[in-house]
VOBA-1610 file (N, C-alpha, C; in pm, whole numbers, padded with zeros to 5 digits, always signed):
BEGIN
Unk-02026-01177-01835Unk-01944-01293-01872Unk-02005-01422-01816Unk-02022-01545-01906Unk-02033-01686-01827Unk-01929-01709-01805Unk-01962-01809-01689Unk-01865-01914-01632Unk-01788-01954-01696Unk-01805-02018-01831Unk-01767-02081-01927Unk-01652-02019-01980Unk-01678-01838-01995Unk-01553-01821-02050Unk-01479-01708-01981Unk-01554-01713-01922Unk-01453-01596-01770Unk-01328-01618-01772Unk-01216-01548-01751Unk-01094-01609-01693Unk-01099-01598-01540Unk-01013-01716-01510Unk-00979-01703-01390Unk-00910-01594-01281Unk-00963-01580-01191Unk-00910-01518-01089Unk-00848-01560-00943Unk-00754-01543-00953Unk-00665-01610-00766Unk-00720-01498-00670Unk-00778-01502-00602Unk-00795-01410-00485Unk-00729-01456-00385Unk-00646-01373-00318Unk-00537-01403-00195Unk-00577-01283-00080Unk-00531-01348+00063Unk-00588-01296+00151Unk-00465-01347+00319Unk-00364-01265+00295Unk-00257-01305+00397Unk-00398-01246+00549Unk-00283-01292+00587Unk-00340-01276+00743Unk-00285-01337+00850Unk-00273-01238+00958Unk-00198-01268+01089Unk-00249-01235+01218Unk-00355-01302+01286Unk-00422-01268+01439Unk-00593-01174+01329Unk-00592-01197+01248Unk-00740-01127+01177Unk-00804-01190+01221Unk-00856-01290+01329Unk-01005-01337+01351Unk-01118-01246+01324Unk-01086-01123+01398Unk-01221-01046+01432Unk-01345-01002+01300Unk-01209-00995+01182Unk-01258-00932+01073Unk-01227-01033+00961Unk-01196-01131+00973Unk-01211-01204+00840Unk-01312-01299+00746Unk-01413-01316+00842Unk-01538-01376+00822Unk-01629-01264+00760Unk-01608-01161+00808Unk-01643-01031+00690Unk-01581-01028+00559Unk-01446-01078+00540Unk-01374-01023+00453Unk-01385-01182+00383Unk-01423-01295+00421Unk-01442-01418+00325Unk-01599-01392+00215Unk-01641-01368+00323Unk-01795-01356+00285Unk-01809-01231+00164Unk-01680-01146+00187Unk-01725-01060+00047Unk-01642-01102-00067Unk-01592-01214-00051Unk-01543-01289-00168Unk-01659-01371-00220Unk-01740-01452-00134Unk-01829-01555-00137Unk-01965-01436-00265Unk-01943-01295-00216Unk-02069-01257-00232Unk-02058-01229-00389Unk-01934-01229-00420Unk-01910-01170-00609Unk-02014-01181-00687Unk-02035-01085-00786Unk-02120-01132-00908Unk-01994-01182-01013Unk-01892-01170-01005Unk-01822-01259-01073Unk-01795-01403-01017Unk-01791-01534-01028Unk-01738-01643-00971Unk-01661-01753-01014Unk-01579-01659-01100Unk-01521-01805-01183Unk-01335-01762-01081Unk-01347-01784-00976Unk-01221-01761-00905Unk-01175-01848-00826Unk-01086-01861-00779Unk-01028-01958-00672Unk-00958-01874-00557Unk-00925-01913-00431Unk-00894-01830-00306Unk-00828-01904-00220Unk-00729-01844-00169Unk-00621-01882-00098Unk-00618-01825+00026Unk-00596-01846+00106Unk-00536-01783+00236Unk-00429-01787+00345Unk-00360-01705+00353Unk-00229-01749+00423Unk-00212-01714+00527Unk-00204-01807+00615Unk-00146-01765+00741Unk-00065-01776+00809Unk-00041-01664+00874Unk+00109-01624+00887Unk+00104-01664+01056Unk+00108-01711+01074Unk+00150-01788+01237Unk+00040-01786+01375Unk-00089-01730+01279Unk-00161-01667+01371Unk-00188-01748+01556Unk-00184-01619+01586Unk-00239-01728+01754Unk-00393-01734+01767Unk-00453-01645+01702Unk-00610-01647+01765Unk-00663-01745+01680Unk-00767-01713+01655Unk-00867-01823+01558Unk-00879-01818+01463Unk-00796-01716+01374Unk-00820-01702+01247Unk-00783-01841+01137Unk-00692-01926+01194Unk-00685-02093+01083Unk-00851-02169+01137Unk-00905-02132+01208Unk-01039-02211+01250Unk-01179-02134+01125Unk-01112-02023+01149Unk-01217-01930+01073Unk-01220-01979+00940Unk-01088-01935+00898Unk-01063-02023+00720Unk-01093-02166+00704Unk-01072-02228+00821Unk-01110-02403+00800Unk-01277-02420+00782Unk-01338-02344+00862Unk-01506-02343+00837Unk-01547-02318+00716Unk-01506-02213+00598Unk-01516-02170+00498Unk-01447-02263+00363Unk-01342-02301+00407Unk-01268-02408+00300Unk-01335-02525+00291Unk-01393-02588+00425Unk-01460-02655+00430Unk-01658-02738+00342Unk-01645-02590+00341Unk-01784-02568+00287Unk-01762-02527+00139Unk-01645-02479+00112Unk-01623-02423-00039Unk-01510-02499-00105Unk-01485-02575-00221Unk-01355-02634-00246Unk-01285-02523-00322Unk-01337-02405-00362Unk-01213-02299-00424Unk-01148-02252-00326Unk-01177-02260-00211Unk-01125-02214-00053Unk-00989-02249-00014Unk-00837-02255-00001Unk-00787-02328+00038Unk-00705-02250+00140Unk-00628-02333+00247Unk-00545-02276+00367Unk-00406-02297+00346Unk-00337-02212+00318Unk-00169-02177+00313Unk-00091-02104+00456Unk-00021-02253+00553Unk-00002-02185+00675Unk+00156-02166+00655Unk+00177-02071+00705Unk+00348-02041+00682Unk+00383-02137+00785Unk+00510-02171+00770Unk+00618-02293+00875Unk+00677-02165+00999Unk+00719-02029+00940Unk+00762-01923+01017Unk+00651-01823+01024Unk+00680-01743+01103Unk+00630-01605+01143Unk+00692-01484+00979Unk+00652-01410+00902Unk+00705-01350+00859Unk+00658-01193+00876Unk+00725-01101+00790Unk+00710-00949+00816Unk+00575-00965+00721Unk+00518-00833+00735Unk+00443-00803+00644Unk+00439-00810+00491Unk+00527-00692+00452Unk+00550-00730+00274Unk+00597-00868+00244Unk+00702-00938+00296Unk+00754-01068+00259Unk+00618-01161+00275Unk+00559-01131+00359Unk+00457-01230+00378Unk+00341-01186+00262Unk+00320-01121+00201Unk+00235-01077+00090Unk+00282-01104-00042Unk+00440-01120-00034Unk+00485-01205-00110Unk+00454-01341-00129Unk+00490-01423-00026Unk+00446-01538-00008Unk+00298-01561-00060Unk+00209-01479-00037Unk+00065-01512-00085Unk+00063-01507-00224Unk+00160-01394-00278Unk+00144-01393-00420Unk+00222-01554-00519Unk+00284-01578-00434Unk+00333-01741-00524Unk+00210-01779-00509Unk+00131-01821-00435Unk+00005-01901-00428Unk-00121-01895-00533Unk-00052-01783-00655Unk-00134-01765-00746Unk-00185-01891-00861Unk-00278-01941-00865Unk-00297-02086-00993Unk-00241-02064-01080Unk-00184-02142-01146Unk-00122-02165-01312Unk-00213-02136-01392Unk-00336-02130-01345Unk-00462-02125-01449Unk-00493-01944-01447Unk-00486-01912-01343Unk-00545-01761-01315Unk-00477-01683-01427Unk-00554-01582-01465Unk-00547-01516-01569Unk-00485-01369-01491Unk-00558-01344-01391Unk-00551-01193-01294Unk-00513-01234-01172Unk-00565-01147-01052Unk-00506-01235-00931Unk-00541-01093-00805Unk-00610-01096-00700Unk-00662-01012-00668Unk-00617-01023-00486Unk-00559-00943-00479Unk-00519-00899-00300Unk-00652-00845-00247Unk-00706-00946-00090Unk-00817-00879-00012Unk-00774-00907+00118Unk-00755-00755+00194Unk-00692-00806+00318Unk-00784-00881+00450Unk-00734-00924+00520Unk-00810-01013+00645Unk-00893-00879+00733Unk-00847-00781+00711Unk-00941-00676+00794Unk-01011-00605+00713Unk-01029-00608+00549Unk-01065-00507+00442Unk-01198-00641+00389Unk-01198-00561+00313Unk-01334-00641+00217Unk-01413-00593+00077Unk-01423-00637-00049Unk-01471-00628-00164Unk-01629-00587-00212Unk-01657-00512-00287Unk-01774-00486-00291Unk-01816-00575-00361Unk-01960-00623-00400Unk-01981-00757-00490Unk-01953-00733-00646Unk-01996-00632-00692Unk-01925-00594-00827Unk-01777-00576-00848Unk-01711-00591-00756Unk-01522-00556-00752Unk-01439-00631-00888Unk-01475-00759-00877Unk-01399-00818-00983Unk-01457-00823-01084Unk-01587-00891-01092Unk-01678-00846-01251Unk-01633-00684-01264Unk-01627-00601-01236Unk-01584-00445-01300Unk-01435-00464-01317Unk-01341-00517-01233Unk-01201-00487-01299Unk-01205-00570-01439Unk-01209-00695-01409Unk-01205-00812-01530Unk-01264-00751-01615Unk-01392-00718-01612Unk-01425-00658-01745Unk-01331-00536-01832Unk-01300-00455-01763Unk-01261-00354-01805Unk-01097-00418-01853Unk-01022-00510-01779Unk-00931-00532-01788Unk-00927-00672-01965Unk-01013-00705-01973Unk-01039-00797-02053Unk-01080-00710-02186Unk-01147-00611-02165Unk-01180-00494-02301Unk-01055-00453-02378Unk-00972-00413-02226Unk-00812-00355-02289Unk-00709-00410-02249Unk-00624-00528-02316Unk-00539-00633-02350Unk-00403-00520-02247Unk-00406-00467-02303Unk-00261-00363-02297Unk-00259-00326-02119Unk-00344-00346-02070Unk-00403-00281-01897Unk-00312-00418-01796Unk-00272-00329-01730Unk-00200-00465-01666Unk-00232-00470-01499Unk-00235-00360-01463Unk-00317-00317-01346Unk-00469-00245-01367Unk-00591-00235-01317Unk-00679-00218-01288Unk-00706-00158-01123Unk-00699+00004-01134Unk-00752+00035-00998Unk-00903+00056-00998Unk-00958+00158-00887Unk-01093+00163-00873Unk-01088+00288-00715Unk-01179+00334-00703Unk-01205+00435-00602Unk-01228+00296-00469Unk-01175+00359-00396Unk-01183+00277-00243Unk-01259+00377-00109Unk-01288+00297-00049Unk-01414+00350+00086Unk-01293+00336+00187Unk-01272+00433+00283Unk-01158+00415+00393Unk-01232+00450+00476Unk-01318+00398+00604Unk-01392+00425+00694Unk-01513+00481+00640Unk-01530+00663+00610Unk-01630+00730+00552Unk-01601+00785+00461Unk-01460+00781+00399Unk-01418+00874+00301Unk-01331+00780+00177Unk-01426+00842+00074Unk-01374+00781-00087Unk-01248+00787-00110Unk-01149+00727-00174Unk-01009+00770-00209Unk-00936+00742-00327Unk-00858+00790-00392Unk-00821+00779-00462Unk-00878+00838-00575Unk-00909+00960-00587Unk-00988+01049-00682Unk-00887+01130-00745Unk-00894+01147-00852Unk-00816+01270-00912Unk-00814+01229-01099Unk-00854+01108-01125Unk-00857+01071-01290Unk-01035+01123-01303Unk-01039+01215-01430Unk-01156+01240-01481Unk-01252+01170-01553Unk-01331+01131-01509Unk-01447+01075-01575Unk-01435+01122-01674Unk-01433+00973-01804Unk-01456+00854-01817Unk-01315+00781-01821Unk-01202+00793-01773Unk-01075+00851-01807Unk-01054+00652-01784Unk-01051+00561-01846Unk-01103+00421-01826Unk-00932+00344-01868Unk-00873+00419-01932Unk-00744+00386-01955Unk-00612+00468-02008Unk-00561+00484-01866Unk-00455+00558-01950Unk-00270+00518-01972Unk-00206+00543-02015Unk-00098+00486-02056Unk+00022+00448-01918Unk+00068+00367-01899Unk+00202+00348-01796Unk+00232+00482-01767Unk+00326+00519-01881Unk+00386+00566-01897Unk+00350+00772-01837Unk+00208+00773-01883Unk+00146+00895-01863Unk+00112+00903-01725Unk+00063+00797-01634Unk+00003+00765-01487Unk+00106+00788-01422Unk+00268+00711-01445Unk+00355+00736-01340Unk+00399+00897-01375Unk+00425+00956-01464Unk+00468+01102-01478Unk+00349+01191-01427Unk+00256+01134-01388Unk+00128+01215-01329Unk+00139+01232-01177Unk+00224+01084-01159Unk+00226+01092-01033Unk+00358+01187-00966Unk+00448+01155-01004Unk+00560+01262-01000Unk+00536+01419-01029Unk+00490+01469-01179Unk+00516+01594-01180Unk+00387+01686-01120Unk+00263+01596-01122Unk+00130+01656-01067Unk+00077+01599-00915Unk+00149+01483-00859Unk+00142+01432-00758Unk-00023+01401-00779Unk-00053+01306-00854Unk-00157+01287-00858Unk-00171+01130-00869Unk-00230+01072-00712Unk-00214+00901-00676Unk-00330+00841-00711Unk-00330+00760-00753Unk-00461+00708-00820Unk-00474+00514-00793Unk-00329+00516-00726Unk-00280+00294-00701Unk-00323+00244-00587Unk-00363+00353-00493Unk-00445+00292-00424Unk-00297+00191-00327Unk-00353+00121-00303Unk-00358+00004-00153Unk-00345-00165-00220Unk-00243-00245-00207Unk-00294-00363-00286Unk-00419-00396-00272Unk-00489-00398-00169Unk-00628-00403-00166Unk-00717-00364-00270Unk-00655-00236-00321Unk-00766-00162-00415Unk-00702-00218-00576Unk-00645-00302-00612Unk-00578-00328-00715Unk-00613-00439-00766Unk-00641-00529-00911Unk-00643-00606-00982Unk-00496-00630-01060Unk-00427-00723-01000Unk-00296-00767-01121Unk-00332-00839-01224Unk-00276-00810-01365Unk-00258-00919-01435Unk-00161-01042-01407Unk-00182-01168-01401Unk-00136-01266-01330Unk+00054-01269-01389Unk+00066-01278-01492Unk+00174-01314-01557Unk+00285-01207-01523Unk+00238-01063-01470Unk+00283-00972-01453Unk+00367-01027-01311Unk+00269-01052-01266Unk+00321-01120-01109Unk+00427-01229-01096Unk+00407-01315-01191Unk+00461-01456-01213Unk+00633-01404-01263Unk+00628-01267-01331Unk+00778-01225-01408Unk+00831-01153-01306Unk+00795-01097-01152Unk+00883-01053-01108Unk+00857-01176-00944Unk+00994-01219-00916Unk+00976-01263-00813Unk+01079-01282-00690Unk+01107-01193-00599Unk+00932-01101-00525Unk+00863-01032-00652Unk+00763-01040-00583Unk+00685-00881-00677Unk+00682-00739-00606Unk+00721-00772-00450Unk+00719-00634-00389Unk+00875-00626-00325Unk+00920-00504-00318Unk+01041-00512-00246Unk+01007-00476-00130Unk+01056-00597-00051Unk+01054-00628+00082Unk+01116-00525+00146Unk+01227-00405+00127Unk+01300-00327+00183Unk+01207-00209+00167Unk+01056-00197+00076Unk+01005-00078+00144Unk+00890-00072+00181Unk+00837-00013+00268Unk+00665-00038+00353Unk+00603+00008+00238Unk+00613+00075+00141Unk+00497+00122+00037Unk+00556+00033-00105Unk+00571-00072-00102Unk+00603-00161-00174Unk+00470-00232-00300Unk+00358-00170-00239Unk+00288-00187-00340Unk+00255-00044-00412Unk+00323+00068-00357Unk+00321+00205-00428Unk+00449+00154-00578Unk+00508+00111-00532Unk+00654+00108-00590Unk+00652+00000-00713Unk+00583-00091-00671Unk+00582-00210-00792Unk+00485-00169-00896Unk+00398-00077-00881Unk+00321-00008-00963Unk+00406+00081-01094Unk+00522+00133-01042Unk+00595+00206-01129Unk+00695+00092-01176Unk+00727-00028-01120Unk+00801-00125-01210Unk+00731-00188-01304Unk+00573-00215-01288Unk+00522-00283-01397Unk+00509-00155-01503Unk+00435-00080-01473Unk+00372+00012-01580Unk+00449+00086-01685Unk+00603+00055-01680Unk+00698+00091-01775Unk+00630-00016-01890Unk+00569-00094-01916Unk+00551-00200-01991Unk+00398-00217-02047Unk+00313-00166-01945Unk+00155-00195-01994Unk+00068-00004-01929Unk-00005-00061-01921Unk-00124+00016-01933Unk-00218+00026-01778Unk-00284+00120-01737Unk-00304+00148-01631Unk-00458+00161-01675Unk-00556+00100-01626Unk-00714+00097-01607Unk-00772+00133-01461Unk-00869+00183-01486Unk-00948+00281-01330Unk-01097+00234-01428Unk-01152+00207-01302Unk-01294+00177-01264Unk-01345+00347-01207Unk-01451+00376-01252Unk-01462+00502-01165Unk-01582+00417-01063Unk-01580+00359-00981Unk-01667+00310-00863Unk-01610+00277-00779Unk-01719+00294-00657Unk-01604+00213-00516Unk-01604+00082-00499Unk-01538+00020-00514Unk-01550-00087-00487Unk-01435-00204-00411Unk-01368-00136-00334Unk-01318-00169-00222Unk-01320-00073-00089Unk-01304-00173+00022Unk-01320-00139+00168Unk-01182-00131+00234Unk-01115-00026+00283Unk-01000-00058+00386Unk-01038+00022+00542Unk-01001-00102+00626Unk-01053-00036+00767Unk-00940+00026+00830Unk-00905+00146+00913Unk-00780+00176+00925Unk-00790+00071+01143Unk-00707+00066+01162Unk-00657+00016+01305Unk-00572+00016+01348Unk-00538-00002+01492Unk-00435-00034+01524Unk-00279-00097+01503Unk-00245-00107+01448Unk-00170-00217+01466Unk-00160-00257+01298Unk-00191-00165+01214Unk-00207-00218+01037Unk-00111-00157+01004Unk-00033-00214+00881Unk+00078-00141+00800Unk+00009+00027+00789Unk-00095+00025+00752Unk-00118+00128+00727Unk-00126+00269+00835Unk-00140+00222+00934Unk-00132+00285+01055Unk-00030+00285+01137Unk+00064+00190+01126Unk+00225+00225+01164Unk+00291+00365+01047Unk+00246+00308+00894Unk+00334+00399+00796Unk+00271+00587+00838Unk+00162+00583+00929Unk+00101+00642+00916Unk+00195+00759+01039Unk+00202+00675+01172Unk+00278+00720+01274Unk+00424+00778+01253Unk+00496+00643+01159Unk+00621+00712+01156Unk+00677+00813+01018Unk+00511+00882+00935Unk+00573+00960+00817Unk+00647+00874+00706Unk+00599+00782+00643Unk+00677+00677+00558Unk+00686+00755+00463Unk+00576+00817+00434Unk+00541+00883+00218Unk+00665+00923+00214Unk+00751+01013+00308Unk+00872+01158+00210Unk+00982+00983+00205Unk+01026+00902+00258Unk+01151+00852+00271Unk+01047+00718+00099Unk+00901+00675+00115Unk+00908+00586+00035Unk+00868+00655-00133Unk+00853+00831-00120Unk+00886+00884-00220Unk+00991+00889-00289Unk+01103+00895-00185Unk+01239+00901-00228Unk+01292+00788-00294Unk+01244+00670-00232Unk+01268+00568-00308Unk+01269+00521-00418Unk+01136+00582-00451Unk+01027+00573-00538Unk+01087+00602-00678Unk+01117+00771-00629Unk+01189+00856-00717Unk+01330+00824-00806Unk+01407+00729-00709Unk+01539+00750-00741Unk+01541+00594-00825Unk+01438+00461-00775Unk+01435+00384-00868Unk+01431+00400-00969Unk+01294+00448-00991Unk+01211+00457-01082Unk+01169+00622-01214Unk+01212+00699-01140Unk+01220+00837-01176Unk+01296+00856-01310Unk+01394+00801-01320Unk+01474+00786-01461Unk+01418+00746-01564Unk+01341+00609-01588Unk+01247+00561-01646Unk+01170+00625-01698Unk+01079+00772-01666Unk+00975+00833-01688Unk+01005+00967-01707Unk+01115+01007-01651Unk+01125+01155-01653Unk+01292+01212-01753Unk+01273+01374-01727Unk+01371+01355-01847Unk+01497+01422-01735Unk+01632+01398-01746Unk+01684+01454-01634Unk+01678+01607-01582Unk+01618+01687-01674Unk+01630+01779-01621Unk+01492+01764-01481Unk+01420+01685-01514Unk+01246+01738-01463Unk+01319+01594-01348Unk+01421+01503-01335Unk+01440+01407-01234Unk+01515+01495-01126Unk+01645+01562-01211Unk+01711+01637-01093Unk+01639+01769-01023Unk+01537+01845-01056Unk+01457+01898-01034Unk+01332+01834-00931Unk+01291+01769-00969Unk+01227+01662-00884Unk+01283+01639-00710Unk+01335+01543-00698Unk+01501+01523-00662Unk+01520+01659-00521Unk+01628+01724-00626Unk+01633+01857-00503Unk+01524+01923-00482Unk+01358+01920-00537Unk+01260+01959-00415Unk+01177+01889-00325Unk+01190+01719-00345Unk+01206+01638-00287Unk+01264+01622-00172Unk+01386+01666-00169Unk+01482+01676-00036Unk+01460+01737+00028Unk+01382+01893-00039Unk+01460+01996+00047Unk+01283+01985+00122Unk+01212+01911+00064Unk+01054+01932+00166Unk+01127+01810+00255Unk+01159+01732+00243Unk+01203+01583+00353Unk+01288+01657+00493Unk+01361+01771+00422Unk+01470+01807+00555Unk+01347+01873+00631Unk+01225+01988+00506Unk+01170+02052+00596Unk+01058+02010+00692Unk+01032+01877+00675Unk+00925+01792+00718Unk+01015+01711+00888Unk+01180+01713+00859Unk+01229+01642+00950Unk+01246+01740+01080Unk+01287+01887+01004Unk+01289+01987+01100Unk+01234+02061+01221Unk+01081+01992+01108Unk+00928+02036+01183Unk+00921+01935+01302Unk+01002+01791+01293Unk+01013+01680+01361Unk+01078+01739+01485Unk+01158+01769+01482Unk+01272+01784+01587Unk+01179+01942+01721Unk+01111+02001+01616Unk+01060+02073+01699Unk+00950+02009+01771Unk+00844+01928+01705Unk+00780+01814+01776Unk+00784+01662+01865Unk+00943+01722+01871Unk+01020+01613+01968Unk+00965+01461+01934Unk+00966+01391+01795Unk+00947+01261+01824Unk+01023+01210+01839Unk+00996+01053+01859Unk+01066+00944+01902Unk+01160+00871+01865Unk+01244+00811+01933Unk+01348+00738+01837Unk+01302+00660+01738Unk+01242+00581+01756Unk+01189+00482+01602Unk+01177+00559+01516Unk+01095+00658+01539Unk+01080+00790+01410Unk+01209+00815+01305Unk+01302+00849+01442Unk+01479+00921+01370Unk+01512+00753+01347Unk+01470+00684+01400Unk+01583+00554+01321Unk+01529+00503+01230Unk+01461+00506+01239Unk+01336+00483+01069Unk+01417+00607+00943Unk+01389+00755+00956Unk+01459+00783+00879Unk+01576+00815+00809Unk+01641+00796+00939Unk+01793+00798+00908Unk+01857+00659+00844Unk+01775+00570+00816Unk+01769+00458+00758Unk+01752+00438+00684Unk+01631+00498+00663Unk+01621+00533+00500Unk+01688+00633+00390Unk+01743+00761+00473Unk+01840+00843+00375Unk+01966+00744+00393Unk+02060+00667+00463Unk+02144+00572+00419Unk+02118+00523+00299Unk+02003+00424+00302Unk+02010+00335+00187Unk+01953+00457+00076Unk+01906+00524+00078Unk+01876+00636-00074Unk+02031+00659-00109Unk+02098+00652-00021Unk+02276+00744-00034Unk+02311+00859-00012Unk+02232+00899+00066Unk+02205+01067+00040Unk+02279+01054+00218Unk+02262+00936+00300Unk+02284+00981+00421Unk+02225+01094+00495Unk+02222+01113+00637Unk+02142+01254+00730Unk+02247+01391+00722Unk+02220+01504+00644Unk+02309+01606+00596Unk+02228+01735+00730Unk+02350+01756+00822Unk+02348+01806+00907Unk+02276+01950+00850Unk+02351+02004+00745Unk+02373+02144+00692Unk+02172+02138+00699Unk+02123+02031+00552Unk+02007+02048+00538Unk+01909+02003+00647Unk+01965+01968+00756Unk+01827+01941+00873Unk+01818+02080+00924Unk+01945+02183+00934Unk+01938+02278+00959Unk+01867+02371+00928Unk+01839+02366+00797Unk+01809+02446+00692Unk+01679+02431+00669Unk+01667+02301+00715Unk+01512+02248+00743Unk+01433+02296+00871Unk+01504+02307+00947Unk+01443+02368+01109Unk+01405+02474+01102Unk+01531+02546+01020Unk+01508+02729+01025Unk+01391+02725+00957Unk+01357+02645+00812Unk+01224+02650+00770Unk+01111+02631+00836Unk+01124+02529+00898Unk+01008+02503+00956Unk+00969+02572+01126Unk+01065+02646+01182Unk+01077+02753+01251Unk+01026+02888+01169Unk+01022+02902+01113Unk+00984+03043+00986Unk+00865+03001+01010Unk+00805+02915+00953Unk+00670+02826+00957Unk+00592+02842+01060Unk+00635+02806+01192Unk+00590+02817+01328Unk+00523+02974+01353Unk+00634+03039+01341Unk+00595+03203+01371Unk+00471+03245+01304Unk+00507+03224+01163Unk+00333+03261+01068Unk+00262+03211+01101Unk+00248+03078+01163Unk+00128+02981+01186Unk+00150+02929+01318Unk+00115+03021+01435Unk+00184+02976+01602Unk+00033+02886+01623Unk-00123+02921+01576Unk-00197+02863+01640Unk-00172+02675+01566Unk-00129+02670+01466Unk-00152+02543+01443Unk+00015+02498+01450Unk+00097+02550+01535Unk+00198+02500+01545Unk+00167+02463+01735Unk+00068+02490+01780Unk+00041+02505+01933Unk-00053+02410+01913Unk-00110+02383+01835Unk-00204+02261+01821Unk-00146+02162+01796Unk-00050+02123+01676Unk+00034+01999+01635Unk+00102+01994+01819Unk+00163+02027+01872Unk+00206+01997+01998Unk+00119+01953+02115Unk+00049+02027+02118Unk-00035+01957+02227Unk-00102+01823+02207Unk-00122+01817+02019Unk-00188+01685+01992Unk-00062+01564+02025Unk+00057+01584+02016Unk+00159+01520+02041Unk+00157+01460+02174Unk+00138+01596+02276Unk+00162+01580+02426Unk+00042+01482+02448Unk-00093+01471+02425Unk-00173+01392+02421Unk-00157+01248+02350Unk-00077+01224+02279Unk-00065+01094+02204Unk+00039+01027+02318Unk+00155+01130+02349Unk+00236+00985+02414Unk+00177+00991+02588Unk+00081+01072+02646Unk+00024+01091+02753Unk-00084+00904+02710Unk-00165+00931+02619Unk-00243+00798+02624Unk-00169+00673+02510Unk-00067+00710+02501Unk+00027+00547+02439Unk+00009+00555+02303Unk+00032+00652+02257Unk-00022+00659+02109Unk+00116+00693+01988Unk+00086+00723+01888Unk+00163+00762+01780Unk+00276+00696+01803Unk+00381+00702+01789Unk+00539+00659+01805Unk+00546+00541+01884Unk+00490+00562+02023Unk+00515+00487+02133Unk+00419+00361+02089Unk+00320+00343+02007Unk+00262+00250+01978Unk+00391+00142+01880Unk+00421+00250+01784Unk+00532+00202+01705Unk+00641+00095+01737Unk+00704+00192+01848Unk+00821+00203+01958Unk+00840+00011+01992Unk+00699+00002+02048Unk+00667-00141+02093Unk+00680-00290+02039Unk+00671-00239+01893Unk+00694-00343+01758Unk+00840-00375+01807Unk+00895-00481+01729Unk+01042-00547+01748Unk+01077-00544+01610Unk+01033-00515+01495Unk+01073-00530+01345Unk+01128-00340+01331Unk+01275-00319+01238Unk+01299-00176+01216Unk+01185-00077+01179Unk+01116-00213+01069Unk+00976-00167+01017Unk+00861-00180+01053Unk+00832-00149+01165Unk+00699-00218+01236Unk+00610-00259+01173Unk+00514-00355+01159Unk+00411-00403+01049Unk+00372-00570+01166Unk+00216-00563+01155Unk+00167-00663+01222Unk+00171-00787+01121Unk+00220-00780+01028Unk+00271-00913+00959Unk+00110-00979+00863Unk+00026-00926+00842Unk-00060-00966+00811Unk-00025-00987+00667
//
């Protein structure tokens, strides 16, 4: 594509205390073989140097610009916020986080592919997570497949393919019609808005890697990671959105084996003694599903996952000791524990 007739792209890039890693993560914007884009960056209250970092770069680039929040916000809300910051002009609109980073072909391959097929409203792509590829499971050359077919893939074959906003290309207008675009009430909020758009358009995959996510301390992704988010932001997932795609017999089916792995996953909990944030995290989340904490099925869940234990004592003697070692050096939960938000998230 020339310059000339490229469409535009908004690249957005929240961020909160990212100094260390965002001069990595500008520079793989800078490096595109696509360049007909503009870039934003928001920051969310940072204390370190990260508004110095963006000022060096804006400075030197006029598509560059600095968006400082007036407040401190959470994570998803604050990714919200970046997404208003999209141009009137942008055609697409591309999430790169302050600790992650783009391969130089990233947007020339979505745009293209996304520009071939009108109907595509998201554009994923295989992502690099430290040493390991992700998001595999669509068959080569498999370049577009329907809303409608992707989210029932994901439900009845559990087969994830959306990746991370990081790993995602929006169509802009898509963004512009829902606002928020993510619901702020769940940590996998960019799992979830995936099944609100795609009732409507078309789902495109790049088969290349071409995004970077670093895992750390202190990242949404590594809190959701500590306190077990997937079974409570499945549920969510499910009970939004599940109607839409499925037929009731294959929703209520869904549904009650849904639950009955959540009790057996909570059961396995109770024998691994975690932490309160853990139980108040999910007992928070079966409230708002409606389902509330059903004594009968945690029960029913223990005995399972007690059944479990006996067949499998060596890796039920391993999950424990790895436990006893996490809160011995400040880890898992107790890292959590420390946050002040229900939802812990470093706000980036």
């Amino acid at each position: 594509m020339t310059a000339g007739l490229s469409p535009l792209v908004s690249i957005l890039t929240p961020v909160y205390n990212g100094a260390e890693h965002l001069a990595e993560c500008i520079e793989s914007v800078l490096a595109q073989s696509y360049q007909n884009w503009d870039y934003t960056i928001v920051d969310n209250c940072s204390t370190d140097d990260s508004v110095q970092v963006a000022q060096s770069y804006a400075a030197k680039d006029p598509r560059i610009r600095i968006h400082q929040n007036q407040q401190f916000l959470r994570a998803i809300p604050n990714h919200n916020v970046a997404l208003r910051q999209i141009s009137p002009a942008a055609k697409y609109c591309k999430m790169v986080f302050a600790d992650d980073w783009i391969f130089p072909e990233c947007l020339e391959r979505m745009v293209a592919l996304a520009e071939e097929h009108p109907s595509v409203g998201i554009v994923g792509a295989y992502a690099l997570q430290g040493t390991q590829v992700l998001w595999t499971g669509l068959p080569y050359p498999s370049k577009v497949v329907s809303g409608r077919e992707i989210c029932r893939r994901h439900f009845l074959e559990n087969l994830y393919v959306f990746g991370t906003a990081n790993c995602v290309l929006y169509r802009a207008d898509l963004v512009r019609r829902h606002d928020p675009f993510y619901n702020e009430a769940n940590i996998h909020a960019d799992t979830e808005v995936c099944f609100a758009v795609l009732q409507t358009c078309d789902f495109g995959f790049v088969h290349q890697v071409l995004t970077f996510t670093r895992m750390r301390p202190g990242s949404l992704a590594t809190v959701s990671e500590d306190l077990h988010t997937d079974f409570a932001g499945m549920l969510q997932t499910l009970i939004a959105h599940g109607p839409a795609y499925l037929t009731s017999a294959e929703f209520d089916q869904l549904l009650t084996q849904h639950l009955s792995q959540y009790y057996r996953f909570l059961g396995k909990s109770l024998i691994m003694g975690r932490g309160k944030e853990f139980w108040k995290f999910h007992k928070r989340k079966l409230n708002e599903a409606g389902y509330g904490v059903s004594r009968t099925r945690l029960i029913i869940g223990l005995a399972a996952a007690l059944a479990g234990a006996v067949l499998k004592p060596r890796e039920t003697i391993k999950n424990l000791l790895k436990r006893r070692d996490d809160r011995t050096f400040g880890q898992g939960n107790q890292r959590a524990a420390s946050r002040p938000s229900s939802i812990p998230a470093d706000g980036r």
